[in-house]
MARBA-3410 file (N, C-alpha, C, O; in Angstrom, 1 decimal):
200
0.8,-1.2,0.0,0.0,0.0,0.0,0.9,1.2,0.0,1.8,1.3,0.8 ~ 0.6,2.1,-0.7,1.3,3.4,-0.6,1.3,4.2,0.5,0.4,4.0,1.3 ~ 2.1,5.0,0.8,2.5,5.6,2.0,1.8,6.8,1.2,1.9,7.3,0.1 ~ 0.6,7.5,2.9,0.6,8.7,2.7,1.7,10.2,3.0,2.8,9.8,3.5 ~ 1.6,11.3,2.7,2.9,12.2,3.2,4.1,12.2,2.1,4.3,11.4,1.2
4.8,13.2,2.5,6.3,13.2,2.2,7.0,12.0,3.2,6.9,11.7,4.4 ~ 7.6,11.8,2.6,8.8,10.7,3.6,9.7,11.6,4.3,9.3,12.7,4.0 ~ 10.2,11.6,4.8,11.7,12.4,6.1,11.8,11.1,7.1,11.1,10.1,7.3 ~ 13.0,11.4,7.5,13.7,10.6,8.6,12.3,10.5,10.0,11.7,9.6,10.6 ~ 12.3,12.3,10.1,11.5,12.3,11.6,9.6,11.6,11.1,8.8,11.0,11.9
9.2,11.8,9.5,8.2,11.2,9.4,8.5,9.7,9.4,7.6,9.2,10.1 ~ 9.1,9.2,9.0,9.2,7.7,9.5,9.4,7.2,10.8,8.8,6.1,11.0 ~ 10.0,7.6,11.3,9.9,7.6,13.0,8.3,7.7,13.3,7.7,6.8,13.9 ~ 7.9,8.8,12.9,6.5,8.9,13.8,5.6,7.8,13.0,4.6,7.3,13.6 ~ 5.7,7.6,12.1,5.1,6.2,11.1,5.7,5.1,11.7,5.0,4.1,11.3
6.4,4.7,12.5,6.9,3.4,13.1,6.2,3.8,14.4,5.3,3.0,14.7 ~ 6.5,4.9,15.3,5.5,4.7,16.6,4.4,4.4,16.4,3.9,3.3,16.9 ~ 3.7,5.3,15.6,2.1,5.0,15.3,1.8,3.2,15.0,0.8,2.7,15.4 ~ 2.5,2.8,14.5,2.2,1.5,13.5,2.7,0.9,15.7,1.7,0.4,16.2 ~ 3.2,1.0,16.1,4.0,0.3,17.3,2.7,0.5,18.1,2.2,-0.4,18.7
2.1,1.4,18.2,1.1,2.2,19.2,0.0,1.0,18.5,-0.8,0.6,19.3 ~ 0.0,0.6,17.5,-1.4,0.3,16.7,-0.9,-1.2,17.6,-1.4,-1.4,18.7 ~ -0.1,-1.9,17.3,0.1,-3.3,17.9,-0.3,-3.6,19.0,-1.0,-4.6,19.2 ~ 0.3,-2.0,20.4,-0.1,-2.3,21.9,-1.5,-2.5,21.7,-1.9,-3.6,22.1 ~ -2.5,-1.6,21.1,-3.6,-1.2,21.6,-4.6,-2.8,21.0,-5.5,-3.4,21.7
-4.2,-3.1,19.9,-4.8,-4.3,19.7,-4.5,-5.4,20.5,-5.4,-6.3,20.6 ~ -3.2,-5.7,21.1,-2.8,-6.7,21.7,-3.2,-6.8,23.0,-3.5,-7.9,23.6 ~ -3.3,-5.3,23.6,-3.9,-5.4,25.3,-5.3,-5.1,25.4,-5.8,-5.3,26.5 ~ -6.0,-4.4,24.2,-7.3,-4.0,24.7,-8.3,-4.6,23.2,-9.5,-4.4,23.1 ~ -7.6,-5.2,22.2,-8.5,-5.9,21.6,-9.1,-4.2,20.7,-9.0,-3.1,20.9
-9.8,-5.1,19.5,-10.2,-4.0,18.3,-11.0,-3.3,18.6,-11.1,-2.3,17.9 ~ -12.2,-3.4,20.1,-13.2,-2.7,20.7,-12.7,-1.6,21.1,-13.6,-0.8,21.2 ~ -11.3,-1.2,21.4,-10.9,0.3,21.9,-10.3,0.7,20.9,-9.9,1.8,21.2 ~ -9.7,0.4,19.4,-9.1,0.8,18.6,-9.4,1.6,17.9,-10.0,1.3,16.9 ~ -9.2,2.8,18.0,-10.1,4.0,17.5,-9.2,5.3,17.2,-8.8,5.8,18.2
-8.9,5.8,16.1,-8.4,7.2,15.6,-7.7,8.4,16.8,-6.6,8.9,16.8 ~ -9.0,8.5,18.2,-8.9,9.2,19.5,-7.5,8.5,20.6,-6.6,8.9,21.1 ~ -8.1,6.9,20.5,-7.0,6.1,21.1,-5.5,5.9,20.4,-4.5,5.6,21.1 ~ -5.5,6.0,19.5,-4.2,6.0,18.6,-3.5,6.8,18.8,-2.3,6.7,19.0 ~ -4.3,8.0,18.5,-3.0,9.0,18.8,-3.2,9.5,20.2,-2.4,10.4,20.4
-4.0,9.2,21.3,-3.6,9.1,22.6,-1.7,8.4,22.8,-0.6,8.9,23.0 ~ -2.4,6.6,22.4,-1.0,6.1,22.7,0.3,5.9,22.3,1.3,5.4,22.7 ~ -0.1,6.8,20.9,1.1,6.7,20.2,1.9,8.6,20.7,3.0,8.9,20.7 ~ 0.9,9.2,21.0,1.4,10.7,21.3,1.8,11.5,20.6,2.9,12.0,20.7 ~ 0.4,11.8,19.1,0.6,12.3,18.6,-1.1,13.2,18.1,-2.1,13.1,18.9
-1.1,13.8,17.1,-2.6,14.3,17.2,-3.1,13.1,16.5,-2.4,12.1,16.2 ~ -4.5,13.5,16.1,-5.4,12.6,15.0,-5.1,13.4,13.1,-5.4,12.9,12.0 ~ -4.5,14.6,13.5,-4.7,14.9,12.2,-3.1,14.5,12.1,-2.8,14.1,11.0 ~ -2.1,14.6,13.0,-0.6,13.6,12.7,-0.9,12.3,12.0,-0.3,11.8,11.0 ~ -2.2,11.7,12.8,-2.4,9.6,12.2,-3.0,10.3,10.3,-2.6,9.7,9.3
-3.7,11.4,10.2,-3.8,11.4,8.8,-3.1,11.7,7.9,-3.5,11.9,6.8 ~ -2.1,12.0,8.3,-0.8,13.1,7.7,-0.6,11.3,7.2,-0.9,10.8,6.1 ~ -0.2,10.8,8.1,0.7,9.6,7.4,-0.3,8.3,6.9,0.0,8.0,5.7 ~ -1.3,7.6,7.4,-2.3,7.0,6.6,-3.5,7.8,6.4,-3.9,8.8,7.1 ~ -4.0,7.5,5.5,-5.5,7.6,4.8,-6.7,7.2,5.5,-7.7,7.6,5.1
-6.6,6.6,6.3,-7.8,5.8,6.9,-7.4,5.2,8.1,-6.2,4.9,8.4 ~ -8.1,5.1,8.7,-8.1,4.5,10.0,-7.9,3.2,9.8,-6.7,3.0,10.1 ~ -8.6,2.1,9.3,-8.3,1.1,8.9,-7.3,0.4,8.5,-6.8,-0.7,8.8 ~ -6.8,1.6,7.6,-5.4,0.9,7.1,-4.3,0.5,8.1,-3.8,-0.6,7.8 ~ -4.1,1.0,8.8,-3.2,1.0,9.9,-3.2,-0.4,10.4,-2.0,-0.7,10.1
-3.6,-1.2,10.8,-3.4,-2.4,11.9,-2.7,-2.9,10.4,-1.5,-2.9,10.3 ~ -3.7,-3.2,9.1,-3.3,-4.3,7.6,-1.5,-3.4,7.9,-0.6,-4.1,8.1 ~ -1.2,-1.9,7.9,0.2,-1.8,7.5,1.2,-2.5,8.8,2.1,-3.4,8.7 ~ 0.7,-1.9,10.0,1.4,-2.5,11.7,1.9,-4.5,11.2,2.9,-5.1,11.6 ~ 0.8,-5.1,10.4,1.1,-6.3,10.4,1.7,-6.6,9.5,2.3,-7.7,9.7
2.0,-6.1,8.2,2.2,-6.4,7.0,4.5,-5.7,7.6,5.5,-6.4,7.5 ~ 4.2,-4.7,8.0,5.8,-4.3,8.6,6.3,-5.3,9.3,7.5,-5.6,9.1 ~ 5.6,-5.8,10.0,6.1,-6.7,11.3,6.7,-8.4,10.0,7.6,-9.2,10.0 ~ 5.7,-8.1,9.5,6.2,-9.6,8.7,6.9,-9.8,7.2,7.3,-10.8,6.6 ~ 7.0,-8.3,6.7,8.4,-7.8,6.0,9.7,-8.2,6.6,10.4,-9.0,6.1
10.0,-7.4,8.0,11.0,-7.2,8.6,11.7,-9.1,8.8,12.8,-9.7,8.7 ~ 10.1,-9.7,9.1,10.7,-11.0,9.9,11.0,-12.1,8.9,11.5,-13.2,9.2 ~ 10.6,-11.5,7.5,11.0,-12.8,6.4,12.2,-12.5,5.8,12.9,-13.4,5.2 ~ 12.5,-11.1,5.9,13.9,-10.5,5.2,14.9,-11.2,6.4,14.8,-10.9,7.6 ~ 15.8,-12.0,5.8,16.8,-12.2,7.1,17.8,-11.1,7.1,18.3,-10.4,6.2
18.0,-11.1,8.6,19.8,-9.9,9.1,20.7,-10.3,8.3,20.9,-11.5,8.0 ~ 21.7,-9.2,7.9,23.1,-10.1,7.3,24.1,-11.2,8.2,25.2,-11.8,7.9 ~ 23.3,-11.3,9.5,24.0,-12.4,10.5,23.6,-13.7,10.3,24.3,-14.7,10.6 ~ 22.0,-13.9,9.4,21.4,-15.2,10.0,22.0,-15.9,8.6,22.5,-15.3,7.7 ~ 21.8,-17.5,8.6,22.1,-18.3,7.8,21.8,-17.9,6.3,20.9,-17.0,6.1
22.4,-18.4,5.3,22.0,-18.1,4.1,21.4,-19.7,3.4,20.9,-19.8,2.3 ~ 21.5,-20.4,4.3,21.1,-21.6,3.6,19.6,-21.5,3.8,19.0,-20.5,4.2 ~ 19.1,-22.8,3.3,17.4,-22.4,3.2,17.0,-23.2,4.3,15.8,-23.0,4.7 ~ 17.6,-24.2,5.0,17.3,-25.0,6.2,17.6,-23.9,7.7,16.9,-24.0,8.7 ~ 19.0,-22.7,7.4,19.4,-22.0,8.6,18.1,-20.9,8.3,17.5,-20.5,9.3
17.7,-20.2,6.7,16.2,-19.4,6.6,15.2,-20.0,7.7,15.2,-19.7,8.9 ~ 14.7,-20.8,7.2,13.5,-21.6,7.6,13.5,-21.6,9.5,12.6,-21.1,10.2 ~ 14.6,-22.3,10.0,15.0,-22.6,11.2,14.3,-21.3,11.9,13.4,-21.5,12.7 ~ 14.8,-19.9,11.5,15.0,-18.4,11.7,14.1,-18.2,12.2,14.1,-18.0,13.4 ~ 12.7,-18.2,11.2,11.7,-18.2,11.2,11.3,-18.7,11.8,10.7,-18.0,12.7
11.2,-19.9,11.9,10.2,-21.0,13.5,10.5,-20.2,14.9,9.6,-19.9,15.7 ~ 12.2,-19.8,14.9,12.7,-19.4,16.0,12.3,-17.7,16.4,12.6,-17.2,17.5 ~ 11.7,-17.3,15.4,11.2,-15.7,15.6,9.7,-15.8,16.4,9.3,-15.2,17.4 ~ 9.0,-16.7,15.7,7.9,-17.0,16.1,7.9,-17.6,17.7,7.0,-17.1,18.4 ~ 8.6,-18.5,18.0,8.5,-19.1,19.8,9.2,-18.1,20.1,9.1,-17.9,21.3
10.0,-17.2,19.6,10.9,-15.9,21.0,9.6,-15.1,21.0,9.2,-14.7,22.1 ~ 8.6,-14.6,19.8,7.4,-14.1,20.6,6.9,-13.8,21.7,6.6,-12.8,22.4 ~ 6.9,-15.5,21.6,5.9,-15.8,23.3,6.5,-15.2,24.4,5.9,-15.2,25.5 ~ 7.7,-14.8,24.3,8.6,-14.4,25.9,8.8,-12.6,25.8,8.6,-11.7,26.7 ~ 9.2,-12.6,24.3,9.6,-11.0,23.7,8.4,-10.0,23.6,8.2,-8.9,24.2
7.5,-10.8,22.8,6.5,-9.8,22.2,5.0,-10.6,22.2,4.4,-10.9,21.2 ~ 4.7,-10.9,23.3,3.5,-11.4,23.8,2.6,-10.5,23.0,1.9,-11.0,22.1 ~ 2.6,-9.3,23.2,1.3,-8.3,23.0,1.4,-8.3,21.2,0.3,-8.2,20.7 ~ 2.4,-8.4,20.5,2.1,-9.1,19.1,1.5,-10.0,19.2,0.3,-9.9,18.9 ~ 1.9,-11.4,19.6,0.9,-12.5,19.2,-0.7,-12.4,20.0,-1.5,-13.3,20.0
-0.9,-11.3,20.4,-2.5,-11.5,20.8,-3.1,-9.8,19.5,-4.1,-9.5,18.9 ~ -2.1,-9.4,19.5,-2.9,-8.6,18.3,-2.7,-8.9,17.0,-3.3,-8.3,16.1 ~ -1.8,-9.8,16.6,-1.9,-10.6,15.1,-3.4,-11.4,15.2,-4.3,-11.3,14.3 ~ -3.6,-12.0,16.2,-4.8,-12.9,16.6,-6.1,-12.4,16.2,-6.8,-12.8,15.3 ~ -6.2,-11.1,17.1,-6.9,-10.3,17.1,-7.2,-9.8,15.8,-8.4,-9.9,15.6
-6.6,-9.3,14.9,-6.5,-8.9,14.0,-7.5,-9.6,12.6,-8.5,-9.3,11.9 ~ -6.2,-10.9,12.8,-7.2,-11.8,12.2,-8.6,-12.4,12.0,-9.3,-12.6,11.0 ~ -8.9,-12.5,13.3,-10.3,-12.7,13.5,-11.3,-11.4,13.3,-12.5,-11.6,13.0 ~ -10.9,-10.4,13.6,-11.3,-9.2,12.6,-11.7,-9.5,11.5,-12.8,-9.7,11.1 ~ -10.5,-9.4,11.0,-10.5,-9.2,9.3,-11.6,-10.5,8.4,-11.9,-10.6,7.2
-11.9,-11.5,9.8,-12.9,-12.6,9.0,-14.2,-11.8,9.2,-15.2,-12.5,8.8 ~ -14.6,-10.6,9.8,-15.8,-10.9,9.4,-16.5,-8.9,8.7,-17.5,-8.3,8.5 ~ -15.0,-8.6,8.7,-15.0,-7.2,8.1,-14.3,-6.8,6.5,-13.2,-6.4,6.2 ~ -15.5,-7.1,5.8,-15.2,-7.6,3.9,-13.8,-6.8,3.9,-12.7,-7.4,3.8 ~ -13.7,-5.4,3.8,-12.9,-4.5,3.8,-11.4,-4.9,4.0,-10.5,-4.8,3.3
-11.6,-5.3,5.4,-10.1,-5.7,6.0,-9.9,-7.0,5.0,-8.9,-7.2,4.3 ~ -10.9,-7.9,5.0,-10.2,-9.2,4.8,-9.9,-9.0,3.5,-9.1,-9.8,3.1 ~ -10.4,-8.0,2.7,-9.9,-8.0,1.2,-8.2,-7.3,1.3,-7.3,-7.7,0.5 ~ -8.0,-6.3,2.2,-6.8,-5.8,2.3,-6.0,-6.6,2.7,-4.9,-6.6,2.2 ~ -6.6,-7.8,4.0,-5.3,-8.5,4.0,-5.1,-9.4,3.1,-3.9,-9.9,3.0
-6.3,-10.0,2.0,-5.5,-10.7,1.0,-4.5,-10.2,-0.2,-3.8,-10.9,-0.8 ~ -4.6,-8.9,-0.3,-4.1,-8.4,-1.4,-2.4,-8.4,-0.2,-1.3,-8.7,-0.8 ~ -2.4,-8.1,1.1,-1.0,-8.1,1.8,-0.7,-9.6,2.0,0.4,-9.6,2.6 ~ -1.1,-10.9,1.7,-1.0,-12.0,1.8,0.2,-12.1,0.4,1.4,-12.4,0.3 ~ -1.0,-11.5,-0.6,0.2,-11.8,-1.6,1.4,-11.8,-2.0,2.2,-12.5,-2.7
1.4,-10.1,-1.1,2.6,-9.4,-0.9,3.7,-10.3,-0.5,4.9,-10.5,-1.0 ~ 3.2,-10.8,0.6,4.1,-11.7,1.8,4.7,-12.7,0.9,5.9,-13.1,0.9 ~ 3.3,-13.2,0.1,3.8,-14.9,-0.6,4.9,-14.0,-1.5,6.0,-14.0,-1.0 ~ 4.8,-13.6,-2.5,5.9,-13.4,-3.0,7.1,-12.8,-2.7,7.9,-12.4,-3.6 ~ 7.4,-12.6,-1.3,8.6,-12.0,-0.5,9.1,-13.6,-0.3,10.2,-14.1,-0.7
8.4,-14.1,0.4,8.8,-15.6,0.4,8.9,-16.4,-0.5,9.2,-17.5,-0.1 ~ 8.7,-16.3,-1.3,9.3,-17.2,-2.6,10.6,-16.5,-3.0,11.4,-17.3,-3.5 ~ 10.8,-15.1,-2.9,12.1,-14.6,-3.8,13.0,-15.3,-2.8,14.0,-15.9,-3.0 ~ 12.2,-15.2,-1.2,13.8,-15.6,0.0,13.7,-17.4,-0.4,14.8,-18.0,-0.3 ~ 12.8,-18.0,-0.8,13.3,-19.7,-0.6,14.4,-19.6,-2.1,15.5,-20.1,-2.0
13.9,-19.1,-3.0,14.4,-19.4,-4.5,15.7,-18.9,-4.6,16.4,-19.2,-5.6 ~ 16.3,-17.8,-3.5,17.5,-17.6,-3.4,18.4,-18.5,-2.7,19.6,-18.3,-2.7 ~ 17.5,-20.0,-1.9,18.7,-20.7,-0.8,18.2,-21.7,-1.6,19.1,-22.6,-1.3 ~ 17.2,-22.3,-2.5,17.1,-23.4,-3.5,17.8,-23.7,-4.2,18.7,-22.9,-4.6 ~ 17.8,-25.3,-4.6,18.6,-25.3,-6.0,17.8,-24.9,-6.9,16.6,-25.1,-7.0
18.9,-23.9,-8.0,18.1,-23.3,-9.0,17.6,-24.4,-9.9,17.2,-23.9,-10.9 ~ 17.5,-25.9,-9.9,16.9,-26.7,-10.9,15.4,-27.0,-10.1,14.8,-27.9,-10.5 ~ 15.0,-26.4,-9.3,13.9,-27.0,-8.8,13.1,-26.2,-9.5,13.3,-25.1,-9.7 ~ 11.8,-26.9,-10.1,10.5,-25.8,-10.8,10.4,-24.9,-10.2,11.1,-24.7,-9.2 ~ 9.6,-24.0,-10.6,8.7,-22.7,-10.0,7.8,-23.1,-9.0,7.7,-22.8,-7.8
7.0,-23.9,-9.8,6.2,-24.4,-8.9,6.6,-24.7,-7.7,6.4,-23.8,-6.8 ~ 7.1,-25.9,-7.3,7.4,-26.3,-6.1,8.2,-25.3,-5.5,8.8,-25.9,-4.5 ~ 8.5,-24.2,-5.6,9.2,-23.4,-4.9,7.8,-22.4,-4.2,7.6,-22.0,-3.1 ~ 6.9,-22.3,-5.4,5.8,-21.5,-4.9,4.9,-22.1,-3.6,4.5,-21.5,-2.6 ~ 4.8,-23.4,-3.9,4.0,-24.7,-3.6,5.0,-24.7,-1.5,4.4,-24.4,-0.5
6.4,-25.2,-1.5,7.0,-24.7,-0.9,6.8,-23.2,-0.1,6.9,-23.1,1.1 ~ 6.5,-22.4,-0.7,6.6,-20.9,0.6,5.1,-20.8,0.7,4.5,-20.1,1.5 ~ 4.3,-21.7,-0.2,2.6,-21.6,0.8,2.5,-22.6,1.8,1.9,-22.5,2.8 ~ 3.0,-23.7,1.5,3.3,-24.6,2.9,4.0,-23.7,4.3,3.5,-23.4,5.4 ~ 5.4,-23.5,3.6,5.8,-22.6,5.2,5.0,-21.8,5.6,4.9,-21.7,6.8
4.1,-20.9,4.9,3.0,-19.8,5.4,2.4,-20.5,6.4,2.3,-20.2,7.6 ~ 1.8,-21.5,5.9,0.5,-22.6,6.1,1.0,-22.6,7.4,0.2,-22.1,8.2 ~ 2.5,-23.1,8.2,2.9,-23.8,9.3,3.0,-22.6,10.1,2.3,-22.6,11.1 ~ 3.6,-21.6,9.8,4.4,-20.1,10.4,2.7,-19.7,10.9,2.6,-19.4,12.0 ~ 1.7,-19.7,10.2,0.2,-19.2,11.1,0.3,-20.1,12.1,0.6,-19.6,13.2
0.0,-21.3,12.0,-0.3,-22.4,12.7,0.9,-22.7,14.1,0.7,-23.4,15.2 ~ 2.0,-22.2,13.8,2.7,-22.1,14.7,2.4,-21.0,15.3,2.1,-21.1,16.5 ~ 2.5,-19.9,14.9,2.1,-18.7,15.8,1.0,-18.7,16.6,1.1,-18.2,17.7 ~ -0.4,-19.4,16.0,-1.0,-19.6,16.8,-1.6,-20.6,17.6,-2.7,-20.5,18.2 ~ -0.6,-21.8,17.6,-0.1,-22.6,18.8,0.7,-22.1,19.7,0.6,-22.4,20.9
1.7,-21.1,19.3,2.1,-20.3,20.5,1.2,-19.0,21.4,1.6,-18.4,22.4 ~ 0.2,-18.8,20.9,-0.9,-17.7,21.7,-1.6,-18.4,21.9,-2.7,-17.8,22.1 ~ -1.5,-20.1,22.2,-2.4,-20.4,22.8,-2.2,-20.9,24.1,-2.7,-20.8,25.2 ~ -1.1,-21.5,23.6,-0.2,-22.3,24.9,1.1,-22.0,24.8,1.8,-22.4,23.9 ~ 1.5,-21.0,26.1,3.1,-21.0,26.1,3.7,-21.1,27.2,4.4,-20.3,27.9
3.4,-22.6,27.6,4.3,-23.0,29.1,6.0,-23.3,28.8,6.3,-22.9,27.6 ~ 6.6,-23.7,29.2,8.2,-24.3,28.6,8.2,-25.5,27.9,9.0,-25.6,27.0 ~ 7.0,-26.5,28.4,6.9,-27.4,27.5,6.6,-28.0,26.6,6.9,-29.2,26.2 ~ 5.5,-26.7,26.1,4.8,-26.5,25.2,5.7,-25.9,23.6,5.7,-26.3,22.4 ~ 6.3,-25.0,24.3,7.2,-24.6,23.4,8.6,-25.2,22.5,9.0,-25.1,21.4
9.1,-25.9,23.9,10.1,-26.9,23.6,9.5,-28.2,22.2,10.2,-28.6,21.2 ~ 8.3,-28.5,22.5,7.5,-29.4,21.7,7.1,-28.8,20.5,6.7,-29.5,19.6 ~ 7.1,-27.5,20.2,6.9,-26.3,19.1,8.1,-26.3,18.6,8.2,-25.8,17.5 ~ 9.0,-26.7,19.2,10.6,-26.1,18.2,10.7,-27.1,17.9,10.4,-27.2,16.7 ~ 11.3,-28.5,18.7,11.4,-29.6,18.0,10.1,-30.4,16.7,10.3,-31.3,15.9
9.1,-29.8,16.7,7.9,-30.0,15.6,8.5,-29.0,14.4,8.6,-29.5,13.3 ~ 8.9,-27.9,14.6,8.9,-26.8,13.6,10.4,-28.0,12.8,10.6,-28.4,11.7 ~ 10.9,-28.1,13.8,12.3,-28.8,13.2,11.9,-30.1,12.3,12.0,-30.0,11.1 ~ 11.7,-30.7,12.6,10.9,-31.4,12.0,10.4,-31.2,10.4,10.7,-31.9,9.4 ~ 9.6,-30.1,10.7,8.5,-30.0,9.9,9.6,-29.4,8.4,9.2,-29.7,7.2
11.1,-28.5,8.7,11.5,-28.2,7.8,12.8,-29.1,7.1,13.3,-28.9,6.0 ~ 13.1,-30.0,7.9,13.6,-30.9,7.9,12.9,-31.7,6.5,13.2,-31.6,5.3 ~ 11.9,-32.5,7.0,11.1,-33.2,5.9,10.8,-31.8,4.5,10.9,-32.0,3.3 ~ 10.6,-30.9,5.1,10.3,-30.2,3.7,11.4,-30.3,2.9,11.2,-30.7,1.8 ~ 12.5,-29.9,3.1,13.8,-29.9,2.7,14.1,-31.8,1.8,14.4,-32.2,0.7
13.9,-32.1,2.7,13.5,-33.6,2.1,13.2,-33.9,0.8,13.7,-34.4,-0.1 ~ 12.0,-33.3,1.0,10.9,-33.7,-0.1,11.6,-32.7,-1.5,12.0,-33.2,-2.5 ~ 11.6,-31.8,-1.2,12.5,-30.8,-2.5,13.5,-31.2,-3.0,13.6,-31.0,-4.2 ~ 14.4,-32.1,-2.2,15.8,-32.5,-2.8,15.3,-33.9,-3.3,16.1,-34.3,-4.1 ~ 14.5,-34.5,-3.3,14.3,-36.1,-3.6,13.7,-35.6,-5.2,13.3,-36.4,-6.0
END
């Protein structure tokens, strides 16, 4: 989605609080208090600051989530380059959640179950779904062998999608120590055999 405003350093700043403010407010008080007044309460800014930078009220949570899961599929120049150390990354972003960023995984949740029964959102977030899928296909098709089809590479990053929901929200449901421990060794698993299946 396009950014409203001029860009600047200090407007991006206040474009990442805002989007940061949008996470708390969904994750501790749920979509019932999320509102234009509340936003720029907790973000500490005015209402006509949240229009400077989005268009709508709405947009905001589809951008807060769609950032958060940009950032988390682009790997750091530290993490593995292989496609088994990618993948690993990934499982391992999602269980540090549960300890780091609790109030994400209750407003990704949140979010979601929104957007099923509000046409609007759910049409935005499929058009940001697609976004995602093809962020994740350029990162598998870079640690692939280049002889593998298209397909199966496509086929490949809707599977990982498929697991990376399903794991996230096994982790907002249950996150004792040994719940999670049984979430890493599963995720391990799960990329292990995919890796499998591609090379065979």
């Amino acid at each position: 989605m396009p950014v409203k405003g001029h860009r600047t350093s200090a407007g991006e700043r206040t474009r990442t609080k805002i989007l940061q403010a949008t996470v708390r407010i969904l994750g501790r008080d749920g979509p019932g208090r999320f509102s234009a007044s509340s936003l720029a309460k907790e973000a500490g800014v005015s209402k006509a600051t949240l229009f400077h930078h989005f268009r709508a009220i709405d947009e905001i949570p589809i951008l807060a989530m769609e950032s958060y899961w940009t950032q988390s599929l682009t790997p750091r120049s530290d993490t593995a380059s292989s496609a088994r150390g990618y993948l690993l990354n990934l499982g391992k972003q999602i269980l540090n959640l549960s300890r780091r960023r609790a109030t994400f995984l209750k407003a990704h949740v949140v979010f979601l179950v929104k957007a099923m029964f509000d046409n609007g959102l759910h049409v935005s977030l499929a058009a940001g779904s697609v976004q995602m899928h093809r962020h994740m296909q350029q990162e598998l098709a870079a640690r692939l062998p280049r002889t593998l089809p298209r397909r199966e590479i496509e086929d490949a990053a809707r599977m990982v999608e498929m697991m990376l929901d399903g794991l996230l929200l096994g982790v907002a449901a249950v996150d004792s120590p040994e719940a999670l421990a049984s979430a890493r060794r599963a995720w391990m698993i799960f990329v292990n055999l995919l890796l499998k299946e591609l090379e065979s």
